[in-house]
N, C-alpha and C positions, 0 to 999 in steps of 0.2 A: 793522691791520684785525683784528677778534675772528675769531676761529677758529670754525669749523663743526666737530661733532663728527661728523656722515658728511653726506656729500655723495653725491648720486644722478647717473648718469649713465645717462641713457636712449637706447636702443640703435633709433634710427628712418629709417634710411634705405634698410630693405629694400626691393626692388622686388614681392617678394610674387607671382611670377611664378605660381603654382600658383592664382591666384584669375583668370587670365586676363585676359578682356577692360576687366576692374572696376580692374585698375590699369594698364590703358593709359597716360595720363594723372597717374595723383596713386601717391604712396607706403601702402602698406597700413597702415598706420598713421594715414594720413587717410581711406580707408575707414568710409562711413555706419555705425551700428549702431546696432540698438534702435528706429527714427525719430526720432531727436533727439539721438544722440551719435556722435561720431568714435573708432575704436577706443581710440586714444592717449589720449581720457579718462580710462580706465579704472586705467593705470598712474599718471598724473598725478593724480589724484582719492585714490587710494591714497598718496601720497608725502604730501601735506597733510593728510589725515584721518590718517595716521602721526607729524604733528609733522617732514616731511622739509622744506624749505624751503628745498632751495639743488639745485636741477635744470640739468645740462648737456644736453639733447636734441638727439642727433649726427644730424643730415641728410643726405643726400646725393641720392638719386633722385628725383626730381619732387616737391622739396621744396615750391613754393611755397602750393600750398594747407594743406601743416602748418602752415607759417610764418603766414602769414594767420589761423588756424586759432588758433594758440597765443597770437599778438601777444604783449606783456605780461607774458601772465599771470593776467590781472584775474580770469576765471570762478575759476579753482582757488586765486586770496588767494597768488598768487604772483609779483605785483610787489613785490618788496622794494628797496629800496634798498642793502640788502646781502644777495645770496644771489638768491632768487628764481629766476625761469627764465631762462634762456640757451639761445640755438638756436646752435650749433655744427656749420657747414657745414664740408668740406674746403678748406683755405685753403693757399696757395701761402706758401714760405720762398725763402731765399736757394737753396738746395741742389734744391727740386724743388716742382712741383707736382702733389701726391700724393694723387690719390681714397684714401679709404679701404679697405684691402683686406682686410680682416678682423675680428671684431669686436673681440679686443684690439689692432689696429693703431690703429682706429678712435679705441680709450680713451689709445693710446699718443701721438697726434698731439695731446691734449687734455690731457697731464699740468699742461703752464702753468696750465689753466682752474683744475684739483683745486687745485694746490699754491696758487694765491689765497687756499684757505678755510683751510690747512693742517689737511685733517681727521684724524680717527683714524682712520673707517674709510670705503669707498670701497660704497657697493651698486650694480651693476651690474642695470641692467634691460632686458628689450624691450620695444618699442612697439607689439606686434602680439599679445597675449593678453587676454581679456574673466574677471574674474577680482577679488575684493576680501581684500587680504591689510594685517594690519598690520604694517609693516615695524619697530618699535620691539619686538615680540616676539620678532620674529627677531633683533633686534639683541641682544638680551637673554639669547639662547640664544651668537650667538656670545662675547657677552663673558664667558658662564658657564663656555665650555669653555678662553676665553684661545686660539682659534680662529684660525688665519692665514687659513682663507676658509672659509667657510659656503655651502652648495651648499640652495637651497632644494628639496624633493623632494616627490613625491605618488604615492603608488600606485597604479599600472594594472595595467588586468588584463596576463594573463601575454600572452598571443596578441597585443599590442597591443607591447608591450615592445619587441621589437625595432627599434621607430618613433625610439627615443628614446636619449640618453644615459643607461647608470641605474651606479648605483654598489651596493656592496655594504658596507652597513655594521655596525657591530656593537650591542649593546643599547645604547649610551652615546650612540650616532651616530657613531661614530669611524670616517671610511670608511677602508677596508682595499683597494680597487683599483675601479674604471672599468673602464664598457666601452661602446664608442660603437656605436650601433646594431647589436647582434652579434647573428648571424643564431639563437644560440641563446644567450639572455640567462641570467646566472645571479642576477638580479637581477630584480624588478617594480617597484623605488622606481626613477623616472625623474626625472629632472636637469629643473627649469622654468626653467631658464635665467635664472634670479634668483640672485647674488650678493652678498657680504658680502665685500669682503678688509678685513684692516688694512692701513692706507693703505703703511706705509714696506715689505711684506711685495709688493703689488701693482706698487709701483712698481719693485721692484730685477728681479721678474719681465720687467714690459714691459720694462725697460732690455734686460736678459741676450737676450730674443728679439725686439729689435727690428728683424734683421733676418731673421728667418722669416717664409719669402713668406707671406701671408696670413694671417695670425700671427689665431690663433681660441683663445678662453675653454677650451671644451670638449678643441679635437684639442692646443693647445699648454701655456696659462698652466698649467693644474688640475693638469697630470701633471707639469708644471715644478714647482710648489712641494710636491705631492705627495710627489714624489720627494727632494727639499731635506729636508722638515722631518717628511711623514706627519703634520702638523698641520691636517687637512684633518675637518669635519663636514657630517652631513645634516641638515639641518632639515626634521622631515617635515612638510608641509602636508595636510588633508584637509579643505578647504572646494572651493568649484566654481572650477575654473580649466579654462578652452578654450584650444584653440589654432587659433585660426578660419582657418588657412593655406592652406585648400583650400575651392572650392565649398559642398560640402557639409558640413562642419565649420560652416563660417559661416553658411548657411541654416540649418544643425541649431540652433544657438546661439541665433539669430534665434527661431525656433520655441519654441523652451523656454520661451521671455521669455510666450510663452503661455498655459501651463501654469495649471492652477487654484490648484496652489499652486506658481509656481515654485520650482528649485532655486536662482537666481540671479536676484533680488528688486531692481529698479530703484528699490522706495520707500521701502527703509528711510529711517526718519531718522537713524540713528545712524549711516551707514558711506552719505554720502551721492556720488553719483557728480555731477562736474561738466562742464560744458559750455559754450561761446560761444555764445549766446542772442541772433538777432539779434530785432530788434522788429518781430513781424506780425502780419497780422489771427488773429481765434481763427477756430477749425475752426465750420466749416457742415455741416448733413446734411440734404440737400434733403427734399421730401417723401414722396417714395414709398423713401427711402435704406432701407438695413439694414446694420448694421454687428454683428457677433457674435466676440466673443474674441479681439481686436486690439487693435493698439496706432496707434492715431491723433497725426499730431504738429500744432504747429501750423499754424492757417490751411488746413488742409485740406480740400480742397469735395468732399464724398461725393454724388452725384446717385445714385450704384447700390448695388451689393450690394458688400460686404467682409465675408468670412470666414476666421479661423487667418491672417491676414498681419498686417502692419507695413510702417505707410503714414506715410512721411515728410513733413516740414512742406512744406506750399505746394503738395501733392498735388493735384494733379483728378482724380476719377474719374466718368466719363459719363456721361446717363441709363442704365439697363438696362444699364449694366457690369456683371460680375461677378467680383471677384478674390477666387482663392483661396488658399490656402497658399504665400504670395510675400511677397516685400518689393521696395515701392515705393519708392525715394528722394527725395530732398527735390526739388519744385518740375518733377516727372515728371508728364505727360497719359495717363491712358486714354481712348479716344475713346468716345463713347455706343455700346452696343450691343456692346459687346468684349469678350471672354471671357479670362481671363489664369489660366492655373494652374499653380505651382508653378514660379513664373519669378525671377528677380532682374533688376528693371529699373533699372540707378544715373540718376545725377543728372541732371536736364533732359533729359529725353527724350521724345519725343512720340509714341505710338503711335495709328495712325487711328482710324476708327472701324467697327465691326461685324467687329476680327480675331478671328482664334483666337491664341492663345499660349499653347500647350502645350498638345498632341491626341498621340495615337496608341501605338503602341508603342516600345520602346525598342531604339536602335543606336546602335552605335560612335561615336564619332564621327569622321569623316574628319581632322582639321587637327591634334587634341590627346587622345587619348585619354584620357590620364592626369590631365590637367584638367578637362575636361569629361566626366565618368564619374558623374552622379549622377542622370538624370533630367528636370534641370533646362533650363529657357531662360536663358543671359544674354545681357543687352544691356548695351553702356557705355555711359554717360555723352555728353550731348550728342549723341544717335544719335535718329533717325525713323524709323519704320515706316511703311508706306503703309496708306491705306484699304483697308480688305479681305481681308488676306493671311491666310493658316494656316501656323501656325510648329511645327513637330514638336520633341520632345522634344532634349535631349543636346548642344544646338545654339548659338550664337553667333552677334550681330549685333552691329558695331560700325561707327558712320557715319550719312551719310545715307542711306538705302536707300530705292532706285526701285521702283514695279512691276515693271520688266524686268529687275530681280535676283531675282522669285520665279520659276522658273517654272512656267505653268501656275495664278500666284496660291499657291505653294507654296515655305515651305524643309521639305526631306526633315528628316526625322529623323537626327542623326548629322552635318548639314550645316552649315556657315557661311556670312557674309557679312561682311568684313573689307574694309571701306571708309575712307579716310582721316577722323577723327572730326575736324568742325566748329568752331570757334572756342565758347569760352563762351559 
């Protein structure tokens, strides 16, 4: 079989917990974005507009709508008959059946799949960042410096730094030491969790720690060969890359796509992003509709007002609706007369008619703090609101939800409703 000269192995079985009630259900990675694409486009769309052509994409938590999602390959010109995409779940051996428990344990359970292509070198990616890189430049950097692994990098401000991985490198890029989210960073180049090893450098690594519980890129392999060879570079990046892992990071990013002139441009034609396009009707906009600086997907029935949001395909929204700065996912009801602002509502979901969704001022919120800390309303996926209700900021609905779950016709501010969510 010919040989691939790097092979991509994409990193998608996060549960994505920090987005809450939005990956109840599916892995963040299959997460709506934009109203017409799934995050995981964005890397896969990147790998083929790079000339990358041979994709392992490792699963594990609520895989099936990736899988569904990816099928093939066809969208991204990624059915190959040699190479192409591969969805790669946690699979049982003679000796154990072993979830994943790390992100290079993950790559370490899949070395069979690599050594198939026998490539030269190995690029390691996530499934969970909105972002357009060409990966052949970076490849081009590693092979200039004759590189054991290339760390790709971007600069953040300083006060943000300590969020992240950052390394500290020299004019050449030659990194000189790590430092994993340290509470006082001497570094602002932060680690995007994009990877380059050469292949035979990457594998003797996974071997050497293949029994380190949780065996991770960042806390084990980097410092493992670091320490080996000191053959370790930055690739600095400064185009837009997010990291949507929280509420608001993701509605931020969402928002931007806004922008008069965005910084992260859905139409280019040269660096184009791809997607599973099923075949529906085109978008409606009744007559008295208004629609102003949104992103509309298809088959969309607009009866109301939409403003600063992104409204997924197969959307309804009601007479004298009016949504504002939210995102609507694919095949979601607003009911006539319903007010929605600055909510995320996911997939199939049906809100009454004449609510409020998002009033008042701002509180903790009782269930998740640290999740739900932006403002915002979410609802997941396959969840109803009742006719009538007022939903206060900060707050979470997942389910079928009764009147006599509001009460008073009210969820407070800072409150939930966590209901068992309904079949597709």
């Amino acid at each position: 079989m010919a040989k691939k000269e790097m092979v991509a192995m994409l990193l998608a079985g996060g549960q994505g917990s920090r987005l809450g009630v939005l990956t109840e259900d599916t892995a963040k990675p299959a997460v709506s974005f934009g109203g017409k694409y799934r995050i995981i486009d964005f890397p896969l769309s990147n790998c083929i507009n790079s000339g990358v052509d041979t994709v392992g994409v490792l699963t594990q938590y609520r895989h099936l709508r990736l899988n569904t999602h990816i099928g093939i390959g066809i969208p991204w010109d990624l059915d190959r008959n040699h190479g192409g995409v591969t969805l790669l779940p946690p699979y049982e051996t003679n000796e154990a059946s072993n979830w994943y428990s790390g992100t290079a344990n993950a790559i370490y359970q899949n070395l069979e799949f690599i050594e198939e292509y026998s490539p030269e070198y190995v690029l390691i990616l996530g499934g969970d960042h909105i972002y357009k890189m060409d990966y052949q430049v970076m490849l081009d950097f590693h092979k200039s410096r004759g590189a054991d692994i290339t760390i790709a990098c971007m600069p953040v401000p300083w006060e943000e730094a300590s969020r992240f991985g950052v390394v500290i490198a020299d004019e050449n890029g030659s990194i000189k030491d790590f430092e994993e989210k340290p509470a006082h960073p001497s570094s602002n180049l932060a680690s995007m969790g994009i990877y380059i090893f050469s292949a035979s450098v990457l594998k003797e690594a996974l071997i050497a720690l293949k029994d380190q519980p949780g065996c991770d890129f960042g806390m084990h392999v980097i410092p493992y060969i670091h320490e080996k060879s000191h053959n370790c570079y930055a690739y600095e990046f400064n185009g837009y890359w997010k990291d949507v892992g929280t509420l608001g990071s993701y509605w931020q990013a969402n928002m931007e796509l806004l922008d008069d002139v965005p910084e992260f441009n859905l139409y280019e034609e040269f660096w184009k992003v791809y997607t599973k396009n099923d075949i529906i009707r085109p978008q409606y906009l009744g007559p008295h509709s208004r629609v102003t600086r949104s992103i509309v997907g298809e088959g969309a029935v607009i009866m109301g007002e939409v403003s600063g949001s992104v409204i997924g395909a197969g959307v309804e929204i009601g007479e004298d609706a009016r949504v504002t700065d939210s995102i609507i996912m694919e095949n979601s009801v607003i009911g006539a007369g319903t007010v929605v602002d600055k909510a995320i509502i996911a997939e199939n979901t049906v809100v009454g008619v004449d609510c409020v969704v998002g009033e008042g001022e701002y509180a903790d919120n009782v269930y998740n703090p640290k999740v739900y800390a932006f403002d915002l309303v979410t609802v997941s996926e396959n969840s109803s609101v009742p006719d009538g209700v007022r939903i206060g900021r900060n707050t979470a609905i997942s389910g079928k939800t009764l009147p006599e779950d509001y009460k008073n016709g009210k969820l407070a501010a800072g409150q939930v409703i966590i209901k068992e969510v309904g079949p597709a």
